[in-house]
N, C-alpha and C positions, 0 to 999 in steps of 0.2 A: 677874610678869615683864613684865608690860606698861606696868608704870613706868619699867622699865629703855629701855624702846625709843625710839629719838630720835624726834620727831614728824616728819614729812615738811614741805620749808621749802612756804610759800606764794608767792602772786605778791608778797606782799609783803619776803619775808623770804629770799627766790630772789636770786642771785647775779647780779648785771648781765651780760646777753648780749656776749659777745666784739665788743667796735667792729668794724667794718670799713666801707671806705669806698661801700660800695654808697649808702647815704641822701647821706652830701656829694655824690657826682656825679651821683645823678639829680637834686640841687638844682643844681650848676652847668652842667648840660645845660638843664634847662629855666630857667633865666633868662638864659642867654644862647644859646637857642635861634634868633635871628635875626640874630648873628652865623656859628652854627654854618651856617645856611643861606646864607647869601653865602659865607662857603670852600665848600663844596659847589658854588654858582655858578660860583667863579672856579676849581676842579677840574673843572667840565664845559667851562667856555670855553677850558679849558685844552687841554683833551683834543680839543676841537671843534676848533681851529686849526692843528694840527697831524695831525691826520685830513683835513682839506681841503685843508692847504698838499700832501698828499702825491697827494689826488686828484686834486687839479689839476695836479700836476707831470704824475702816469700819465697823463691824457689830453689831457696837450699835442702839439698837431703837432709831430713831429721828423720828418725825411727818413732820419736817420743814426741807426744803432742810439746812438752815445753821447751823443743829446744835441743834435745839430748842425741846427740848425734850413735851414741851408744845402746845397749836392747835395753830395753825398757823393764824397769822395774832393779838395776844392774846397780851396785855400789858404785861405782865411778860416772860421775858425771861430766861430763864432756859436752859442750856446745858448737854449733857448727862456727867454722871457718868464717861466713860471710855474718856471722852476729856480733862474734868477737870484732869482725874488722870495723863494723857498723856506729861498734860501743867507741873505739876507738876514734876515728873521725867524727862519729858527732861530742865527743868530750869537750872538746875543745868549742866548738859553736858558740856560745858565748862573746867565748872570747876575739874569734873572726869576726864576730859583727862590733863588737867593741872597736877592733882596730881598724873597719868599715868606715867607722861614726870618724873615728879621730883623722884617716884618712881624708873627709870630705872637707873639717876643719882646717886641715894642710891646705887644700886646693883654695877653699876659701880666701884665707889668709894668704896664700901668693899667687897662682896665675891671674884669680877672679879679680883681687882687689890691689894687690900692694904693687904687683907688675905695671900695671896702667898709673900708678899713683909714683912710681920710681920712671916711666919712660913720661910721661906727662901726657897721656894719651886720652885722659879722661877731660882734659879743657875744651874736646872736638865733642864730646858730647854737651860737655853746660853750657857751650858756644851755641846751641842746636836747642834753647828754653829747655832746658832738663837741668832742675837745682839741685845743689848736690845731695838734697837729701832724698830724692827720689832714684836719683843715680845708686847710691847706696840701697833704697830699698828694695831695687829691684834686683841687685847684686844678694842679697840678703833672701826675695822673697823665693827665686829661682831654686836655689839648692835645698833652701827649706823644703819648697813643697815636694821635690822629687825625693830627697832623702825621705818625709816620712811615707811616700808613698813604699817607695823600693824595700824599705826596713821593716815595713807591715807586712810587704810580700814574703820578708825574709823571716821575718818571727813565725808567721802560720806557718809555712812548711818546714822549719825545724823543729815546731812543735810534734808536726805532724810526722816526722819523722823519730821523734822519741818516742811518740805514743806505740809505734810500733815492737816499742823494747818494753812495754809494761807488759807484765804477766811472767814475765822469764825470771829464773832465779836467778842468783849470782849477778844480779845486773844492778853496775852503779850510777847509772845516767838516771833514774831515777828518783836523785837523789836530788830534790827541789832546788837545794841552798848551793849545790856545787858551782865552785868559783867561775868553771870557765860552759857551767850552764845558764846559772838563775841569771845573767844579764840578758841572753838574748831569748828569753821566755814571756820576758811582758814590753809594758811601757817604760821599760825605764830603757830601753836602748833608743827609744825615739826620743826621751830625755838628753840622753847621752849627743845624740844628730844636732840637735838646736842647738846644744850648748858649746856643741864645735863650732855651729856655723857663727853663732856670736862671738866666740871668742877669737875664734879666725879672722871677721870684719873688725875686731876691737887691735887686736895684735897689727893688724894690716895698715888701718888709720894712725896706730899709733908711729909703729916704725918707717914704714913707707919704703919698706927697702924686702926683695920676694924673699931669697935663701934666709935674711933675719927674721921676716914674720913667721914664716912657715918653721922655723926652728922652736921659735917661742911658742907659736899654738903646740906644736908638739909637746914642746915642755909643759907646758898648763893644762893640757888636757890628759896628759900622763899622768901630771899629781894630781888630779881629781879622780880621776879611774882609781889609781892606786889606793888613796885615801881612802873614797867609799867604799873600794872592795875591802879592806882589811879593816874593817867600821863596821861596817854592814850589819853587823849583830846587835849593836848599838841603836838603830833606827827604832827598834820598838821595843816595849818592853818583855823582858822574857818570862817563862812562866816556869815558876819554882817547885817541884816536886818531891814530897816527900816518900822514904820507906825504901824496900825493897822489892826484885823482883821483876816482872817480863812489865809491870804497868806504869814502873819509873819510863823506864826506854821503852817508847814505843815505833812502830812502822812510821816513817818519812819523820821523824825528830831530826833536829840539826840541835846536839847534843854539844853544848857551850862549857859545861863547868860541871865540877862534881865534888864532891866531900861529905861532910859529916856536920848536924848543927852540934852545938854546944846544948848543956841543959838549959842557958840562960836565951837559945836562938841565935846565938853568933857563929856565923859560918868560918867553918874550917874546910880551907881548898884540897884536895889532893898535892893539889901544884905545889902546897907546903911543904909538902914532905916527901920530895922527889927527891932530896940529898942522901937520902936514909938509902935509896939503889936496890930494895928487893920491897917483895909483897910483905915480905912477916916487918920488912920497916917501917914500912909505911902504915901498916895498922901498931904497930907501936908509937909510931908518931904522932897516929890519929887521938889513940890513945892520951897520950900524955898532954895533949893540947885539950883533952876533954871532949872530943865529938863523939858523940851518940846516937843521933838520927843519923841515916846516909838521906842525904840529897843530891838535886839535880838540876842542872837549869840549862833548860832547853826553850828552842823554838817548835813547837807543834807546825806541821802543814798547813794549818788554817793561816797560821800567820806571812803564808806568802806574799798576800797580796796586799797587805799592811806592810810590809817591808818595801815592798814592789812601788807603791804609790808615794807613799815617802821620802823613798831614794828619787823619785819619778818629779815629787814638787820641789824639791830642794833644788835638781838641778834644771828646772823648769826656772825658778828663782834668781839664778845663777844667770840664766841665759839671759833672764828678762836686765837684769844690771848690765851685763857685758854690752847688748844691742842698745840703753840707752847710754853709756859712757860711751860708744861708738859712733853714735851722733851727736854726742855734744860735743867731742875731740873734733867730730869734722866739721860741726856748725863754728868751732872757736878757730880752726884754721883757714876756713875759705866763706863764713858768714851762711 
């Protein structure tokens, strides 16, 4: 009976342990552990300048609960020093984490990927049972995960730092739709992250050479930025208001278009009649084109986060194409 019994397999004769990417990423942590360390840097200075722009606001001299650096109740309004500098450095926020996202895209696309694939440095890993598509994924899943960690850090306290400028008059950072804020307010900057990191691994596979990929994620990731910011209004539908008065335009609107309908409903833009160069022209113009109603077409506040989500799956979309054309360019050149 004991010849019938299958012998037990040995080490050598043992079936290969199921891959997984734990050994690729603690290789691409620790050799690009002094990169990992400056994002870390530029995540604490992140968070450091915005924690002070806010302490500095709190204990600025104001006379006036809102702000007014001037006596209170006085014609001339005047805000302190460190509110104005406040408004100023976070304007732009947005837009720093935008070129955060596109930055990580850069990296991607040459140190992470195209450098090893231009020195041939990656045949010591697939020599080592690591196939190339787990090489890639763990080159893929490494930045991912930290960008969306870092850029969630990075969203709450810039949020947290604007919430600080609500209540103040005269204040435009408040203004939902502003270009270089509404990106880094929601999800769509971690939209923005993935869609670098894929198109940075698609750019890298493709070219295989670091200063040309990293050139091209820049360029591609630039027209996309560009694109949807100057689109952006376009994501959802806007909401069309008739008549006059303070309930056309209302607080937090991101006010798109304006004219006059016709008696028959066909809008007539202002934009038409911008050749005419003065106010009595331009209602002569409006005039003669026949507009009647004034109208309005705006985005209400509510529509943040319909724009927000939108712009957020689109380039979610984006990414999801970029990282499978990026395995199928590697699977077609190295199996």
């Amino acid at each position: 009976m004991s010849t019938l019994t299958p012998p037990k397999p040995d080490a050598v004769t043992a079936a290969p342990a199921r891959a997984t990417l734990r050994g690729p990423v603690r290789v691409v942590l620790r050799v690009h552990r002094k990169a990992l360390w400056a994002a870390a840097a530029l995540l604490v200075v992140g968070v450091g300048i915005v924690v002070a722009l806010r302490i500095w606001m709190a204990s600025a001299k104001e006379l006036c609960a809102d702000g007014d650096i001037t006596p209170c109740g006085g014609s001339v309004y005047q805000p302190s020093y460190a509110r104005t500098s406040t408004e100023v450095f976070l304007s732009e926020g947005g837009t720093v984490l935008l070129l955060l996202a596109g930055l990580i895209g850069v990296f991607v696309a040459g140190p992470l990927i195209a450098r090893e694939l231009e020195s041939g440095t990656f045949r010591l890993a697939w020599a080592q049972s690591v196939s190339p598509a787990h090489w890639l994924a763990a080159r893929l899943a490494v930045p991912t995960a930290l960008a969306v960690v870092g850029l969630t850090a990075l969203i709450a306290v810039y949020r947290w730092g604007l919430w600080a400028l609500r209540g103040y008059p005269y204040v435009h950072l408040t203004n939902w739709y502003g270009p270089g804020v509404f990106p880094g307010t929601g999800p769509a900057i971690l939209g923005y992250a993935l869609l670098a990191v894929a198109v940075g691994a698609l750019c890298a596979v493709l070219v295989r050479r670091t200063l040309l990929s990293m050139s091209l994620a820049a360029l591609v990731l630039a027209a996309v930025g560009v694109g949807l910011g100057t689109r952006r209004y376009l994501l959802w539908p806007a909401v069309l208001r008739q008549g006059e008065g303070p309930g056309v335009l209302r607080d937090g609107d991101w006010h798109l278009e304006g004219g006059k309908l016709t008696a028959s409903g066909t809008k007539v833009y202002w934009r038409d009649c911008y050749h005419d160069g003065s106010a009595k022209g331009f209602d002569t113009c409006m005039r003669d084109r026949g507009g009647v109603t004034p109208f309005a077409e705006v985005h209400p506040a509510s529509h943040y986060w319909p724009l927000q989500l939108v712009e957020t799956g689109i380039l979610l979309a984006l990414a999801a194409l970029a990282v499978f054309a990026a395995f199928r360019v590697l699977r077609r050149l190295h199996g």
